[in-house]
C-alpha positions in Angstrom: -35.2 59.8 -1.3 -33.4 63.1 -1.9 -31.0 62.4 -4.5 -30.2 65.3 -7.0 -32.2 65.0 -10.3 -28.7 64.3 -12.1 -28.5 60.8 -10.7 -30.1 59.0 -12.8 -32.5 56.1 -11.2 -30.8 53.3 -13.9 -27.3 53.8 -12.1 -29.0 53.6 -8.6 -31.3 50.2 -9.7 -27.7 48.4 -10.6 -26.6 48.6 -6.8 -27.8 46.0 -5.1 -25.8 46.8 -1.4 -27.8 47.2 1.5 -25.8 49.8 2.8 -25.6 51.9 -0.4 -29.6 51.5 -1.3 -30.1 52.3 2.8 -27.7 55.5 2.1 -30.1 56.7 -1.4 -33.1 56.6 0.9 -31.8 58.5 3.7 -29.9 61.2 2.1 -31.3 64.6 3.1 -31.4 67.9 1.2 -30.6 71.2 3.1 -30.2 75.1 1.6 -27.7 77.2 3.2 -27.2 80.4 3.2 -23.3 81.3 3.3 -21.3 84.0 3.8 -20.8 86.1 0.5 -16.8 85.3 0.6 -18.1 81.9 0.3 -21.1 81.7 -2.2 -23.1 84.4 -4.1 -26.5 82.8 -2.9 -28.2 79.8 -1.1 -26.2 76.6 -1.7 -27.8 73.4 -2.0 -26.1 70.4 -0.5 -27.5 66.7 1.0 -26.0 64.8 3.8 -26.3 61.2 5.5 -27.3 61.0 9.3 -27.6 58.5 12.2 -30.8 58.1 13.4 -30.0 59.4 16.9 -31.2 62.0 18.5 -29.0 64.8 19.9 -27.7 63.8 23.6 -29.3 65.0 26.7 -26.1 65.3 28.5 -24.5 67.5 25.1 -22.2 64.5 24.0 -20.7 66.2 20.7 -21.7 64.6 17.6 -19.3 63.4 14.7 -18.8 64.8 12.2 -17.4 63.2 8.8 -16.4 65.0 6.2 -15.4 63.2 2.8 -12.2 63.2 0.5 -12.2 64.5 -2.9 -14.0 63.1 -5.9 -16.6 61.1 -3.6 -20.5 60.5 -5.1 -22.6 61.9 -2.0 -21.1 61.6 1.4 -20.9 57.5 -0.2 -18.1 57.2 1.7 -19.2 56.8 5.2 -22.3 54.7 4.0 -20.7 51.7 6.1 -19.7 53.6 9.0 -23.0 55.3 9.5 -24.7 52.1 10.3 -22.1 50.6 12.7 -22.1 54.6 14.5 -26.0 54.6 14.7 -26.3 51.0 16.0 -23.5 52.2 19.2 -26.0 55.0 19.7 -23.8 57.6 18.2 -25.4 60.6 16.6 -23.2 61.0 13.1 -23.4 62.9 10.1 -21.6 62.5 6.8 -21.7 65.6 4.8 -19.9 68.2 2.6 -18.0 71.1 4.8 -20.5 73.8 4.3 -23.1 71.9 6.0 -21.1 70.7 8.9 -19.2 74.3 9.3 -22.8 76.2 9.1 -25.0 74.2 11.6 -22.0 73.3 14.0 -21.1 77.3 13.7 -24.8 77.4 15.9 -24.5 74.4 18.3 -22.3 73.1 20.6 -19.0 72.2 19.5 -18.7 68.3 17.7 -16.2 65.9 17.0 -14.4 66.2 13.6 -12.9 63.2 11.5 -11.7 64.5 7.6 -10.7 61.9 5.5 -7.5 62.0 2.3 -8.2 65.5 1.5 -11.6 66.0 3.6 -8.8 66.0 6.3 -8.0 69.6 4.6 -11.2 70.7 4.7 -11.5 70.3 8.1 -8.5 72.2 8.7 -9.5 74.7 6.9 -13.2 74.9 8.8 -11.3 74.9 12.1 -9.3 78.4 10.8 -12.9 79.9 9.8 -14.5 78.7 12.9 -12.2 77.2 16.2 -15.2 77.0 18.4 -17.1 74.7 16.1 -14.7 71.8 17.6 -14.4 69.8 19.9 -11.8 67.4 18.7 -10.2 66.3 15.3 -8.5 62.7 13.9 -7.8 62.4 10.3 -8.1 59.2 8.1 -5.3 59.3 5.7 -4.6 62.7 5.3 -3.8 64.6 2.5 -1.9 67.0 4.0 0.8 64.6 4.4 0.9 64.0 0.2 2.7 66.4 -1.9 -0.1 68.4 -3.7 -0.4 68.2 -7.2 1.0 71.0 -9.5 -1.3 74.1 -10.4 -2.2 73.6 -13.5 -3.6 75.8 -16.6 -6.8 75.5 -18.2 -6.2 73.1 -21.2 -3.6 70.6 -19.8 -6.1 70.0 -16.5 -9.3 69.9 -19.1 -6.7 67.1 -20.7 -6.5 65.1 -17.8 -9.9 65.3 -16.4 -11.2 64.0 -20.1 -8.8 61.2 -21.1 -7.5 60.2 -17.5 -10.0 60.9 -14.5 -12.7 59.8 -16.3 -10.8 56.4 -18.1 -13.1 53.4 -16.8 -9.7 52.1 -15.5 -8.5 55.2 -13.8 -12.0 55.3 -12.1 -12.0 51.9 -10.9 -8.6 51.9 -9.1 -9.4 55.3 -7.4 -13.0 53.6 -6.2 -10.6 50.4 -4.9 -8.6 52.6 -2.8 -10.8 53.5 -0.7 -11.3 50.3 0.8 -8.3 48.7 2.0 -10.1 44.9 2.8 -10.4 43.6 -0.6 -13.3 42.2 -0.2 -15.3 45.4 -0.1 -13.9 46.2 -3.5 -16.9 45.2 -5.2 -18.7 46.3 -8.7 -20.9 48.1 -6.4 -18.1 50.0 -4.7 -17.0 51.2 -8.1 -20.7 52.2 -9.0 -21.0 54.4 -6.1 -17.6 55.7 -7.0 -18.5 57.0 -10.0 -22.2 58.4 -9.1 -21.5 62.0 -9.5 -19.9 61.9 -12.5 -23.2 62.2 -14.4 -23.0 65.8 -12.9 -22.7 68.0 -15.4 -20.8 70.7 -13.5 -18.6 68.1 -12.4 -15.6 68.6 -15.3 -15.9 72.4 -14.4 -15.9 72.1 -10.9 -13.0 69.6 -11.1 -11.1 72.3 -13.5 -11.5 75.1 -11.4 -10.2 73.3 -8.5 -7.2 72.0 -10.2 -6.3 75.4 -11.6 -6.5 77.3 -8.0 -4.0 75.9 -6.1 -6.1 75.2 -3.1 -4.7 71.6 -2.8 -1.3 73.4 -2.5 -2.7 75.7 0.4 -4.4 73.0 2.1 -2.1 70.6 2.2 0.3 72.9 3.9 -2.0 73.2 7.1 -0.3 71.1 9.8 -0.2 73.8 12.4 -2.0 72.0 15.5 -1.7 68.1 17.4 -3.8 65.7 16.2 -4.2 62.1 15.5 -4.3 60.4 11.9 -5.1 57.2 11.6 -3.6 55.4 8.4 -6.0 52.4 7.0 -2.9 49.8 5.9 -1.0 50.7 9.2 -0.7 47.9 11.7 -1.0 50.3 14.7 -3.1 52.6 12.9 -2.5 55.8 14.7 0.4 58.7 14.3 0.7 61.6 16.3 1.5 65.1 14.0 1.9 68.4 14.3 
């Protein structure tokens, strides 16, 4: 198991799903090494994988890249599963990760979902040749971004609203659209990485930067979103 030391083992014991417990065994911890625009040193970061090996004939892998405020790459901890048992190599995994080792192998197949869907723009601007193809789930790029906002008012809402046991719950439910998977255990994984202790800083700075704003404006190519409550599921954009 490579989870960070900051999740504590008590919050892991309370889940009792298969696929979450499966996901906390498999995670896998990798240090990059970034350009300096992007980080002043080696950046640690873990991702989730199919247990599939890389095609002989170069089919592209998929890539998934999460939305925001997600415990781990938890996201995809259902998907992986159904990916590895079609024999489809997948990897769930923040941007950095994807955008460094796809930056040196062959091109893969890109999926970003709510604001994930951003970041994968934004990789495609730093590296076009790192893609094959791109669909979005949900994007956030069709949502009007939130305002920038200054220092105390977002240290305000990260402390009384974000982190409300309420608040947290309904963001964890909205990520799964069949009721049914909106379980105690759904919310628990929701809520991993706020034991983090960078995590109101983090969530600060990102607030007050504007790069919500930026990203959300990136609709500059075709692709294919696919909307989770939509009965054909898929829209064409530009």
């Amino acid at each position: 198991m490579a989870l960070p030391s900051w999740v504590l083992s008590a919050r892991t014991a309370e889940i009792s799903e298969t696929e979450a417990q499966a996901a906390f065994s498999g995670m896998q911890t990798v240090e990059l090494t970034l350009p300096t625009a992007v980080a002043s040193g080696p950046v640690v970061t873990r991702y989730l994988k199919t247990a599939v090996e890389p095609s002989p004939e170069e089919e592209p892998p998929l890539l998934l890249v999460h939305g925001f405020d997600i415990s781990l790459a938890l996201e995809y901890r259902r998907l992986l599963p159904l990916l590895e048992a079609l024999g489809i190599e997948g990897q769930a995994s923040a941007f950095a990760r994807l955008l460094e080792e796809r930056a040196r192998q062959p091109p893969g197949r890109w999926v970003g979902a709510s604001l994930g869907a951003c970041v994968a723009l934004d990789c495609y601007r730093a590296e076009p040749g790192a893609f094959r193809s791109f669909a979005s789930l949900a994007p956030a790029f069709f949502t009007p971004p939130p305002p920038v906002l200054p220092a105390p008012l977002g240290r305000l809402l990260l402390q009384n609203v974000l982190t409300a046991p309420s608040v947290r719950e309904s963001i964890a439910k909205q990520a799964y659209h069949v009721k049914e998977d909106q379980t105690e255990d759904a919310i628990r994984c929701g809520n991993l990485h706020l034991s983090r202790a960078e995590w109101e800083e983090d969530s600060l700075e990102w607030l007050m930067s504007g790069a919500a704003r930026t990203a959300t404006s990136r609709r500059t190519w075709q692709s294919w979103a696919r909307w989770r409550r939509s009965p054909c599921g898929v829209a064409r954009t530009r």
